[in-house]
KETITOR-815730 format. One record per atom (N, C-alpha, C): x, y, z. Coordinates in steps of 0.02 Angstrom, whole numbers, plus 50000, padded with zeros to 5 digits. Example, Ala and Ser with C-alpha at 12.3 -4.5 7.8 and 13.67 -1.06 7.14 Angstrom:
<atoms>
506604971650390/506154977550390/506604983550390/506424988850354/506844994750357/506455000250394/
</atoms>
This chain:
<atoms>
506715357440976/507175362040944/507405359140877/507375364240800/507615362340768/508135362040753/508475356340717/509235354340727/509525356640659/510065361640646/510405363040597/510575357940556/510525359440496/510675354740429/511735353240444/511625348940428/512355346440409/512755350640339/513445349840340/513485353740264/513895351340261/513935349440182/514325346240128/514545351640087/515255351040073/515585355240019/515835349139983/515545352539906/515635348939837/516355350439774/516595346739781/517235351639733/517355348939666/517325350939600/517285349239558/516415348739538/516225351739556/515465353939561/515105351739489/515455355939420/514995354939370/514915349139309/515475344139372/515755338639305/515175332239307/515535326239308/514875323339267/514785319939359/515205319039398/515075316839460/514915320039494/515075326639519/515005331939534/514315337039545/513935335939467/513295336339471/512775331939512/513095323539500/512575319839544/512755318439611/513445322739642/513465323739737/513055328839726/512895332639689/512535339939725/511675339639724/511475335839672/510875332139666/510865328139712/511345322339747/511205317239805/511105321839893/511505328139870/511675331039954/511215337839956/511025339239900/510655348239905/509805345639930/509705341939956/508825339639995/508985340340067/509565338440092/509545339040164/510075339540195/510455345240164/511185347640178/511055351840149/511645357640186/511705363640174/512245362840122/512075361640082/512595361739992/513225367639959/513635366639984/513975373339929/514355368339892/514175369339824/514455366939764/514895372139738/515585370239732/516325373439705/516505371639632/516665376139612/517105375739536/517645378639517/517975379339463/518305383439450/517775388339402/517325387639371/516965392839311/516405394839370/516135400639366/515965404639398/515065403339401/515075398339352/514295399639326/514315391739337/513625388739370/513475381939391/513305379739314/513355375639285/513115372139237/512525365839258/512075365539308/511475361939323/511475365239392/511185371139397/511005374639445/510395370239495/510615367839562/509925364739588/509765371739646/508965370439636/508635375739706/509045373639781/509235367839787/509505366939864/510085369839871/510505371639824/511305372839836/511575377639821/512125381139873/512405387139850/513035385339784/513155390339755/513775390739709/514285394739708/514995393939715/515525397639709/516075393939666/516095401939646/516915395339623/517665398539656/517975390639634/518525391839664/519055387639648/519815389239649/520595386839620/520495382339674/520465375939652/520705372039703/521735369439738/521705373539650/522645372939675/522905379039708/522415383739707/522635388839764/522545386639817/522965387639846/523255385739919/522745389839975/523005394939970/522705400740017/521915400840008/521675400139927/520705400639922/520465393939930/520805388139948/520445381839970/520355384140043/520945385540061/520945386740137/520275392740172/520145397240117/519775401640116/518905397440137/519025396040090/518425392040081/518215387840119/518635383940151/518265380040201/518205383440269/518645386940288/518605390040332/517805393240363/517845397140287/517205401540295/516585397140286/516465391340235/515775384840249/515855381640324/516465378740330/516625374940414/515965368340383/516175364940321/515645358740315/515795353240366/515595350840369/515285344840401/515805336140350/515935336740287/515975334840222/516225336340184/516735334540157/516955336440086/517165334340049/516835332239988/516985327939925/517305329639854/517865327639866/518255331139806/517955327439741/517935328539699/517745325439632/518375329939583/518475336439603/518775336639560/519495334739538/519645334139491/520165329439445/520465333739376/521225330739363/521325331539287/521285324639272/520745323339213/520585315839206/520815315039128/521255319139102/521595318839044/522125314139035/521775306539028/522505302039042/523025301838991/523135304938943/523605305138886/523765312238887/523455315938893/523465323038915/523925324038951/523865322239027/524415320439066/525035319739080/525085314139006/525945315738993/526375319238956/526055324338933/526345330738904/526015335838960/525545336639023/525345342839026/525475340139118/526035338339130/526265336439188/526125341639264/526315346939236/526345350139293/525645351139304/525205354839267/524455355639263/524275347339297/524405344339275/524065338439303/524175335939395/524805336939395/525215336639485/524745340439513/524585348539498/524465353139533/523805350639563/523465346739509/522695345939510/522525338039564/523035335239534/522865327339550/523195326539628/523835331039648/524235327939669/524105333939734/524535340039705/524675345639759/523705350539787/523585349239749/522785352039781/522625347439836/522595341239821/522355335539884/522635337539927/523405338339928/523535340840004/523405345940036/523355351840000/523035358540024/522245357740057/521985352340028/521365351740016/521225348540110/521845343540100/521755339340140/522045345140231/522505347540197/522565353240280/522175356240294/521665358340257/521135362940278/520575359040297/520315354840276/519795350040311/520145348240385/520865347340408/521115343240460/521025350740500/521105357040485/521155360140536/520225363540562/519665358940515/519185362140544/518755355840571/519205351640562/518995343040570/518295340240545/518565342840480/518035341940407/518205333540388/517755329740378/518115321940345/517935322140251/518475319940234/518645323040153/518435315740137/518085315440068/517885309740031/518375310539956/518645308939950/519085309039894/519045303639840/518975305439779/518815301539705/519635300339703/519785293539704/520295290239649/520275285939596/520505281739567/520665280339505/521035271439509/520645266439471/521055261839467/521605262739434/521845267139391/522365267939345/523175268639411/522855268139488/523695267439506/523855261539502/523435256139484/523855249639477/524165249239396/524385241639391/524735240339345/524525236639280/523905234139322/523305229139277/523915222439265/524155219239321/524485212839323/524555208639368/523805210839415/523585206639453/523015208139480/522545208239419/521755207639454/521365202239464/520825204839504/520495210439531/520875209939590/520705217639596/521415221439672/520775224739711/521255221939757/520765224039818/521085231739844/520775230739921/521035239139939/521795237939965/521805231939977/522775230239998/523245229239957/522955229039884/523315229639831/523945234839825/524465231439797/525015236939813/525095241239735/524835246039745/524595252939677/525645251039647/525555252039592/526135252439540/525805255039481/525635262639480/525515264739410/525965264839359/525675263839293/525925263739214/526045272439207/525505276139211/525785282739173/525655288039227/525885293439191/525895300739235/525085302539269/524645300739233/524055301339271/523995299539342/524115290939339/523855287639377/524665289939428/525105290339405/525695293139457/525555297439511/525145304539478/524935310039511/524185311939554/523845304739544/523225300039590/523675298739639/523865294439650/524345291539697/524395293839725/525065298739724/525225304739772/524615309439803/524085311839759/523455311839797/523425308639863/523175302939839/522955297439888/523515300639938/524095298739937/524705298739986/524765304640051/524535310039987/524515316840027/524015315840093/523625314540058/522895313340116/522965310440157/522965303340158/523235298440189/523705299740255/524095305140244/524835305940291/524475313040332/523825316640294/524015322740323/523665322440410/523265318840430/523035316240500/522375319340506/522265321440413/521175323840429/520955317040396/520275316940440/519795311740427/519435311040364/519795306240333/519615305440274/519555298040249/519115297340180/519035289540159/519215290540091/519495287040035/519675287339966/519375283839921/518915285239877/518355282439835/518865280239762/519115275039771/519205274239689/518895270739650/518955274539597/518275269839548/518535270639483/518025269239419/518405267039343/517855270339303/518075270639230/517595270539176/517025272039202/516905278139220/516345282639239/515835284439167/515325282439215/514845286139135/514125289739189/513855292039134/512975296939169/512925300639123/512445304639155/511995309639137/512185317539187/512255320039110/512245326739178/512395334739102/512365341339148/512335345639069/512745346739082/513165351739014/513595355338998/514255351838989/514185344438999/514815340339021/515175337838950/515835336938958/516125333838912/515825327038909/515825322538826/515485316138847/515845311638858/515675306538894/516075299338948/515855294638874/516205289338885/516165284638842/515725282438822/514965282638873/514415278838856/514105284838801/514005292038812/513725295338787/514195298238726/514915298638730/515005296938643/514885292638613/514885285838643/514515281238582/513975281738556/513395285038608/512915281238592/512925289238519/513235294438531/513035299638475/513395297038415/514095294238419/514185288238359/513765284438311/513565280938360/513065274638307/512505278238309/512195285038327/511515286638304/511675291538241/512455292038243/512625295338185/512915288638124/512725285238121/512915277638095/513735278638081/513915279338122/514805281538115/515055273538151/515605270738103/516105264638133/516445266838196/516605262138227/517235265638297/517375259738297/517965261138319/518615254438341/518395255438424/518395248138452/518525250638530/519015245138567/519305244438612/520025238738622/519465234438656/519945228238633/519525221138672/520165220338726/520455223238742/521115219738779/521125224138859/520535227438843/520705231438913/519975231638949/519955227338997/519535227939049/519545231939119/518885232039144/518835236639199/517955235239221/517735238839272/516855237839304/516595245539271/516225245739222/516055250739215/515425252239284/515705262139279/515235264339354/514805269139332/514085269039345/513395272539323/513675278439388/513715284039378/513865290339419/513485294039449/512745290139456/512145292739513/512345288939555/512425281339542/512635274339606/513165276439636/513705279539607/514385283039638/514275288339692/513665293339672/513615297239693/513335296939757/512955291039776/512515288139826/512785283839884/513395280739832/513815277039872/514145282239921/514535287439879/514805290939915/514645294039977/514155296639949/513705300540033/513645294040080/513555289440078/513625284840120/514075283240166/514755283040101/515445282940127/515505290040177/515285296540151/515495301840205/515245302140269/514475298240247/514195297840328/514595290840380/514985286340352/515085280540392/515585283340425/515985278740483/516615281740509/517375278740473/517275272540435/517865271540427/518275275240386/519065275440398/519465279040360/519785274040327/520265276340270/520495271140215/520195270740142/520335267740112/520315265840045/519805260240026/519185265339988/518615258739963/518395260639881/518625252639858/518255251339793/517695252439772/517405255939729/516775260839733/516835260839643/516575256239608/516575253539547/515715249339546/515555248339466/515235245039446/515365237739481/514815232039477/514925226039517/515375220239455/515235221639393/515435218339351/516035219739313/516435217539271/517065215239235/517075213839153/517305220339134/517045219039045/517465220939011/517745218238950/518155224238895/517685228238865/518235232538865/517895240338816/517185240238781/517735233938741/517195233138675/516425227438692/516605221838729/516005222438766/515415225138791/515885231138830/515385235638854/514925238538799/515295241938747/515385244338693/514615242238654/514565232938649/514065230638617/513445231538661/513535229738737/512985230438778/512495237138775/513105243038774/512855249738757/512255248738686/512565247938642/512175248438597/511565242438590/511605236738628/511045233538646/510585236538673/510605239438742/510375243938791/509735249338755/510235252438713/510015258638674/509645255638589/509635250138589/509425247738523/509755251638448/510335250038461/510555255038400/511035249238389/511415250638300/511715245938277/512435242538281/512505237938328/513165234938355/513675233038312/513405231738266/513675230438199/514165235938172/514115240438174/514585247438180/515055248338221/515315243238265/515825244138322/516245237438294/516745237738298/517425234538285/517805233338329/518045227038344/518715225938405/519465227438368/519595231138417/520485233938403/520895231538477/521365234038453/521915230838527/522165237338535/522565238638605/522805245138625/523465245838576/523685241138560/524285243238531/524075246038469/523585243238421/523355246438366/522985252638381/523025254538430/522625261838444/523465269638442/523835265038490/524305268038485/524435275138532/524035274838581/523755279538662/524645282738674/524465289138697/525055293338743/525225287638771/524795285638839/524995283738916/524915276138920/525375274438936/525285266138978/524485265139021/524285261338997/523615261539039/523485251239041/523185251639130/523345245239128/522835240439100/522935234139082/522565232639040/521875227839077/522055225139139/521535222139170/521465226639254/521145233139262/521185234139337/520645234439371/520185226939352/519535225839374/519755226439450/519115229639482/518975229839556/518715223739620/518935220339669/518535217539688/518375224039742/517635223239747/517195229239795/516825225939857/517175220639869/516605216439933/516795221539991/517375223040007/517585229840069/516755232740068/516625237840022/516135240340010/515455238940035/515315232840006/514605228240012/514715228640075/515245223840107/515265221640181/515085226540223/515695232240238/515545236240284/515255242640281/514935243040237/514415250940212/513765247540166/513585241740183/513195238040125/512865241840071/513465244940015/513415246739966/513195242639910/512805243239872/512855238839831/512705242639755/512985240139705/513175243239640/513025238639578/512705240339522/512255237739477/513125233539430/512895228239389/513245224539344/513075229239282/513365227839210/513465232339170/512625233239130/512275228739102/511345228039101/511185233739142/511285232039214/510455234639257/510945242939270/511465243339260/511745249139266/511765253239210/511525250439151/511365252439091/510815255139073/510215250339093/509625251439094/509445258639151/509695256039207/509495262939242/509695269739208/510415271239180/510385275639137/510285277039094/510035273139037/509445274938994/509005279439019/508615275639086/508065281039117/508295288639117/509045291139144/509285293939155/509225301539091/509645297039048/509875297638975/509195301338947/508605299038940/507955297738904/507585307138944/507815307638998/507385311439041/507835318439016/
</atoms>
């Protein structure tokens, strides 16, 4: 007898993570990929599409009801960290009060929720933080992560919390991540300032995406570091990029955050340690090179 496909519901469907859960889960899951815009922006043959308010209360609830997944991976986010602190409520609704809606409706169909967080709830004044690290966010972003996390956490559905950093990939229609404005920078021979004072693991967002399904299939619940393996400033990264890509490094400049002059408090060291990860889901996640190189491949295609 053949055995029904498993199903994964995708939320935040057309963003840059979002695209590569629905590419990792639409081969052998029954896929419904969610949005708010109505129209998929990387339509795959395996997966259905709808969209949908995730801060509506009543159409999250809708929604799962009627899939009854197996899975469900929030990706979506307001990832506007300066944004944030002028566009507060928009940001709560998204970061903070959706998770919990999100999170009652998976508990009442005993769906296990994979949830994207954010190193930004720490303080960056005592890394690398593990998962027992006690979160003290700097700004309204990382405030309204938190409470995320919190919501979930308390509501008694089975769930695990993916936080991760400085996301970069490949994917269409997307706003560009750091790696892919630079690299349109220096092919436009344009200068950029980038801070030397603020480190973090940059994360390739197919490896995220892979990790994750992993994480949804294991049983543990709790909080796992789900980051690049390595530890870099900006501007580091910054030069590697343009190593990577053979374009001219020489066009990038070190600045400090204070000479940038940012909305939001953002912390300045909230490198990850990820051994949780390795150990008990033997995940394993590329250093900033081989995570580079692989997306080149990415990038190039």
């Amino acid at each position: 007898m053949k055995l029904l496909p498993k199903r994964a519901l995708i939320l935040g469907a057309n963003g840059l993570l979002g695209q590569n859960l629905v590419r990792v889960f639409a081969d052998d899951y029954e896929a419904l990929a969610a949005a708010t815009q109505a129209e998929p922006r990387a339509p795959l043959p395996g997966a259905q599409y709808q969209s949908c308010d995730i801060t509506d209360r009543a159409e999250i609830k809708k929604l799962v009801k009627n899939f009854i997944p197996n899975y469900i991976l929030n990706a979506a986010a307001f990832t506007d960290v300066d944004g944030s602190e002028a566009k507060r409520e928009e940001c709560w609704r998204v970061n903070a009060a959706a998770v919990g809606y999100l999170a009652e409706a998976a508990f009442s169909i005993h769906a296990r929720v994979i949830h994207v967080s954010t190193d930004y709830v720490f303080d960056g004044a005592a890394a690398p933080y593990t998962e027992e690290s006690r979160p003290q966010p700097l700004g309204y972003y990382g405030k309204a992560k938190l409470a995320g996390e919190n919501a979930l956490s308390a509501s008694g559905a089975n769930y695990a919390i993916a936080r991760t950093m400085i996301l970069y990939g490949s994917g269409k229609n997307i706003r560009p991540n750091f790696v892919t404005w630079l690299i349109g920078q220096l092919r436009a021979g344009k200068e950029v300032r980038i801070v030397n004072d603020q480190y973090g693991n940059p994360t390739l967002a197919s490896e995220l995406a892979v990790a994750m399904r992993k994480l949804a299939e294991s049983k543990p619940n709790g909080v796992f570091h789900l980051s690049g393996a390595e530890t870099v400033s900006r501007y580091d990264f910054a030069v590697q990029i343009a190593r990577v890509f053979e374009l001219n490094e020489k066009l990038i400049h070190p600045a400090t955050t204070a000479e940038l002059g940012q909305a939001a408090k953002r912390p300045m060291n909230s490198s990850f340690d990820i051994s949780k990860a390795q150990r008990e889901l033997g995940i394993k996640m590329s250093n900033v090179i081989d995570g580079l190189k692989k997306f080149r491949g990415e990038f190039l295609q």
